[in-house]
Backbone bond lengths (Angstrom), bond angles and torsions (degrees), N, CA, C in turn:
res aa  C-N    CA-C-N  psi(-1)  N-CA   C-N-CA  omega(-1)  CA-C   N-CA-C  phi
1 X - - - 1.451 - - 1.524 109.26 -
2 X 1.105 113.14 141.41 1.641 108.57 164.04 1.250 139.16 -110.94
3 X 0.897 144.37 175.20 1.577 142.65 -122.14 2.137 88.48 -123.72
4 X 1.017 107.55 130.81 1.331 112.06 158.15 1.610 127.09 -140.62
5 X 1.335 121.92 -162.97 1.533 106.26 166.79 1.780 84.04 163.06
6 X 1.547 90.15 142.76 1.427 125.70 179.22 1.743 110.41 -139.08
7 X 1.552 82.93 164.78 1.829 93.19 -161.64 1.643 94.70 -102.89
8 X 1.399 123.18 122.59 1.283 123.93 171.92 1.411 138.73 -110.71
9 X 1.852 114.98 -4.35 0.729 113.37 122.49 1.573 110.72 -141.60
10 X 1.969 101.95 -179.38 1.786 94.97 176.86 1.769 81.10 -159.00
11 X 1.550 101.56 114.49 1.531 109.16 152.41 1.403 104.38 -170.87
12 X 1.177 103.76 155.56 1.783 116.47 -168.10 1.412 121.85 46.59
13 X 1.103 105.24 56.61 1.460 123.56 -178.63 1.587 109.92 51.93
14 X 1.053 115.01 26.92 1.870 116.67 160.96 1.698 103.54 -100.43
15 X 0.856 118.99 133.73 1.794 128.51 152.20 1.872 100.41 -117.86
16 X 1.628 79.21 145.54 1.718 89.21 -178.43 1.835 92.15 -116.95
17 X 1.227 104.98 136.25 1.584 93.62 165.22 1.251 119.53 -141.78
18 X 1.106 126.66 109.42 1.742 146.26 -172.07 1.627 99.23 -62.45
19 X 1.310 111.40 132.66 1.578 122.86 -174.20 1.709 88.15 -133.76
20 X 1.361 90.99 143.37 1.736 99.10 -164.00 2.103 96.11 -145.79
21 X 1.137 112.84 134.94 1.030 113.69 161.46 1.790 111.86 105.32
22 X 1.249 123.82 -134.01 1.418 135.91 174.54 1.407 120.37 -113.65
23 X 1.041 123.73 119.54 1.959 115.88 162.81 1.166 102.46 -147.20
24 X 1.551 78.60 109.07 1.594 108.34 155.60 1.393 127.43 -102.51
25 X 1.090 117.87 -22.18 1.324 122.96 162.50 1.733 137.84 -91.60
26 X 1.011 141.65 156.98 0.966 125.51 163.73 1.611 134.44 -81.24
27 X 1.442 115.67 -16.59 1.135 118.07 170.78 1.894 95.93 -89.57
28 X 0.805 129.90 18.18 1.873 122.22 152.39 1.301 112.54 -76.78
29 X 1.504 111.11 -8.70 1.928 107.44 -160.02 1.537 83.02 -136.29
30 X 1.167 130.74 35.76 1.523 113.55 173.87 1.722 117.02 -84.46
31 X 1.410 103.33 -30.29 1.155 120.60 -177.58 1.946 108.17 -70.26
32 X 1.336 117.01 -41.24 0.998 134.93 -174.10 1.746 100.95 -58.71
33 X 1.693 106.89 -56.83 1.576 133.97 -173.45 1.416 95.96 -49.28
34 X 1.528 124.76 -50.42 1.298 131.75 -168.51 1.224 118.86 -50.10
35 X 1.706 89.21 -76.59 1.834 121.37 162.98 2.123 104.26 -15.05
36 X 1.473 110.87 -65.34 1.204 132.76 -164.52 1.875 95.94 -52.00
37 X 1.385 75.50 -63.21 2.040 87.63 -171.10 2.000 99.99 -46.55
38 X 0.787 116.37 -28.19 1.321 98.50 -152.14 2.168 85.61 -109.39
39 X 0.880 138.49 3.42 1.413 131.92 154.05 1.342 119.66 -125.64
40 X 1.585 122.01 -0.93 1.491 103.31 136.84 1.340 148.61 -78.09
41 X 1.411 107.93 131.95 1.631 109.71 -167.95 1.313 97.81 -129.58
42 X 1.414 112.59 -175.42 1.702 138.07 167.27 1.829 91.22 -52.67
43 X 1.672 106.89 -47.70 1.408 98.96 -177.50 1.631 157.01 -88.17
44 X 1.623 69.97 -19.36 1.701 104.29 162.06 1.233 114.16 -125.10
45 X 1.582 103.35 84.06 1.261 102.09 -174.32 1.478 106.60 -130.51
46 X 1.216 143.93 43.98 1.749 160.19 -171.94 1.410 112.01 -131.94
47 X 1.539 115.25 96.22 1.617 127.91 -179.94 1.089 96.24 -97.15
48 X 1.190 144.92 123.90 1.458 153.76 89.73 2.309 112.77 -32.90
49 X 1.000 84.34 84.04 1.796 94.96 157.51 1.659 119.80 -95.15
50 X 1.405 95.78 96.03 1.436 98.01 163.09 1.634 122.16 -110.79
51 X 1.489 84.25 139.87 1.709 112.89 -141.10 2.209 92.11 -103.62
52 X 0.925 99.04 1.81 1.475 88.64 178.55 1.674 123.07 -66.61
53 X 0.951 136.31 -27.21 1.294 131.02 -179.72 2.041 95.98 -97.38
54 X 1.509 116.10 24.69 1.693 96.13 -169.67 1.758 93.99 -119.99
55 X 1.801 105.66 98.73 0.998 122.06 174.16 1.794 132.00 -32.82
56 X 1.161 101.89 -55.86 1.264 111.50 178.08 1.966 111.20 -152.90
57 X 1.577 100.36 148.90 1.273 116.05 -176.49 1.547 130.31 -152.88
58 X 1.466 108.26 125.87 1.704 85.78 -153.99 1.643 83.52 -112.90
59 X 1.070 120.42 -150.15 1.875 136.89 -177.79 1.600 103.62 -57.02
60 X 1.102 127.64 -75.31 1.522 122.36 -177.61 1.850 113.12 -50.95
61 X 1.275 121.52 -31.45 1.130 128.57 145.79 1.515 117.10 -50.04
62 X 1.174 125.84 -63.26 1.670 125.26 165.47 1.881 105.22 -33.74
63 X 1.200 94.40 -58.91 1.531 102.89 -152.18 1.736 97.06 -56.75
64 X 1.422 107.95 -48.23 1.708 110.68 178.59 1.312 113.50 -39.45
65 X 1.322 117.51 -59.33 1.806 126.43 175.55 1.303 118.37 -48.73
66 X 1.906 106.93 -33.52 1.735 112.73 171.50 1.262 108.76 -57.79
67 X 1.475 89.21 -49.61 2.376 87.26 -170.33 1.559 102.84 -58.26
68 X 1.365 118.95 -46.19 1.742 100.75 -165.44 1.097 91.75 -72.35
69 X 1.388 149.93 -50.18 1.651 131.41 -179.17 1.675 102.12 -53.96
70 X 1.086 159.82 -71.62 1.536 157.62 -160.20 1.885 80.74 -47.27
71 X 1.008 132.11 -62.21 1.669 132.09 -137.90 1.579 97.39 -80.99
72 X 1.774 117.71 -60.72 1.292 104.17 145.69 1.827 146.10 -17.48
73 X 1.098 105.64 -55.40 1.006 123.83 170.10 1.351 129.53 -62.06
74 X 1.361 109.62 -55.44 1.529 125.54 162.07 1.455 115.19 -50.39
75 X 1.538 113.95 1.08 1.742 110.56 -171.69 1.553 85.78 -137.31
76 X 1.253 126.41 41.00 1.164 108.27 167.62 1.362 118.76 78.31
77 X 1.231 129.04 2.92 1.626 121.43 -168.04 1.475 113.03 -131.13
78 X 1.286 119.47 -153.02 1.972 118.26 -171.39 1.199 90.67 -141.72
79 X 1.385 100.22 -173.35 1.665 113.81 173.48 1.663 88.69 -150.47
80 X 1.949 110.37 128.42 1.190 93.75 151.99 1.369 111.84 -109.10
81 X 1.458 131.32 175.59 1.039 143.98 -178.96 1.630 109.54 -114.72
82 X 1.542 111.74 117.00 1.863 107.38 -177.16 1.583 99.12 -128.84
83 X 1.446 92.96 162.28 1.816 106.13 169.96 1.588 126.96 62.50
84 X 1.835 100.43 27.07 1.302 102.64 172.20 1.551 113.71 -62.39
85 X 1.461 88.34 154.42 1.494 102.82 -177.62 1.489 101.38 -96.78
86 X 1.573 124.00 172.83 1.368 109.34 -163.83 1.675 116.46 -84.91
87 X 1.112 115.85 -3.71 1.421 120.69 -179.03 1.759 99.19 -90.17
88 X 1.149 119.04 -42.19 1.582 118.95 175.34 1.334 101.77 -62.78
89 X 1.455 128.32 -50.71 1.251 122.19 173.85 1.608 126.72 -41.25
90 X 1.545 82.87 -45.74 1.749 95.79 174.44 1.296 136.26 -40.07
91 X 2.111 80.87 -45.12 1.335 84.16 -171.80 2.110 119.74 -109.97
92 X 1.320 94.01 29.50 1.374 125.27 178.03 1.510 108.95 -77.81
93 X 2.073 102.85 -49.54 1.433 117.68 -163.24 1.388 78.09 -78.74
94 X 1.584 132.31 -78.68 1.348 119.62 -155.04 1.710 115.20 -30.43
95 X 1.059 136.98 -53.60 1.025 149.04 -130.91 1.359 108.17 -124.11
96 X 1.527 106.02 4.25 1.273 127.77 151.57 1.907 113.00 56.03
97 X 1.702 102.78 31.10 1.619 125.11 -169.92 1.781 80.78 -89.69
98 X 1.039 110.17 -43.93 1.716 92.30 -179.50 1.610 122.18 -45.87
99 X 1.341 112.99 -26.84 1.895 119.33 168.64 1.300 105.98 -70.21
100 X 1.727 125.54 -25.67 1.709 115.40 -158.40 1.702 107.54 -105.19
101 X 1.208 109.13 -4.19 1.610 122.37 -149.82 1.821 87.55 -137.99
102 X 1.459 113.45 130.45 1.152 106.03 176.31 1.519 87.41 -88.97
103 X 1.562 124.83 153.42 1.749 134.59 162.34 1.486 96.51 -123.71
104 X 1.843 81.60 152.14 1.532 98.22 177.97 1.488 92.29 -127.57
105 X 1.355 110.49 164.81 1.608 121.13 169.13 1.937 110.84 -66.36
106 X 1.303 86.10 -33.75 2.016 88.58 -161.05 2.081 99.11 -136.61
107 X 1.158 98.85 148.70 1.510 116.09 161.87 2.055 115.13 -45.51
108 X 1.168 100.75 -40.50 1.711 115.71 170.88 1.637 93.66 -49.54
109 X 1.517 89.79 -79.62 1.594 97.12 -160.64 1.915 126.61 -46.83
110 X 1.529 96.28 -28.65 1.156 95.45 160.05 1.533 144.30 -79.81
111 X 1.618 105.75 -19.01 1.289 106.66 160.75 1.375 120.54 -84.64
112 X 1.047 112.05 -0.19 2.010 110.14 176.11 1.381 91.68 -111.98
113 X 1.597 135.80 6.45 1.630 116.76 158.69 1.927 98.48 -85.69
114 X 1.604 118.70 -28.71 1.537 98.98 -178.22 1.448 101.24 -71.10
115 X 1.489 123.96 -45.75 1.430 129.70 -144.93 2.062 93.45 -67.90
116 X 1.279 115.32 -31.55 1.602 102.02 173.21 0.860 107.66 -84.69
């Protein structure tokens, strides 16, 4: 399967971006990495990644989600993470990304954690 992702929503400095499929690699998300670089700012700087349609993900997959959180971050902003599935979850707790990454259960919950 392959790895995709689209932006579903973007206003007041939140972008939501739906990741769908497999990434295991890092050149599967380069386009995505790009996309990011060039509309994060000081002002748009609030990722919501929802991870519900993203089948499987191993370490270089981890590492992709690190860079947009480091790049986020570096502009002033967060990344939350919503709608893990239970094997992403799994591998969130192992790897102990659930302490570095705030997660939400749902897309809702994450836009009313930026909006307070």
């Amino acid at each position: 399967m392959d790895f995709n992702f689209y932006f579903t929503h973007e206003d007041n400095s939140i972008m939501e971006v739906a990741l769908e499929g497999e990434l295991m690699e890092k050149h599967q998300a380069q386009n995505l990495l790009n996309e990011l670089e060039i509309r994060i700012n000081p002002s748009n700087n609030k990722i919501i990644l929802n991870l519900q349609k993203l089948k499987y993900l191993n370490s270089s997959g981890l590492n992709v989600l690190i860079n947009i959180l480091t790049k986020c971050r570096n502009a002033g902003g967060e990344v939350v993470v919503c709608c893990l599935s239970e094997k992403v979850n799994q591998l969130f707790l192992i790897t102990k990304l659930n302490s570095v990454f705030k997660v939400s259960n749902s897309s809702k919950e994450a836009l009313e954690y930026f909006k307070s």
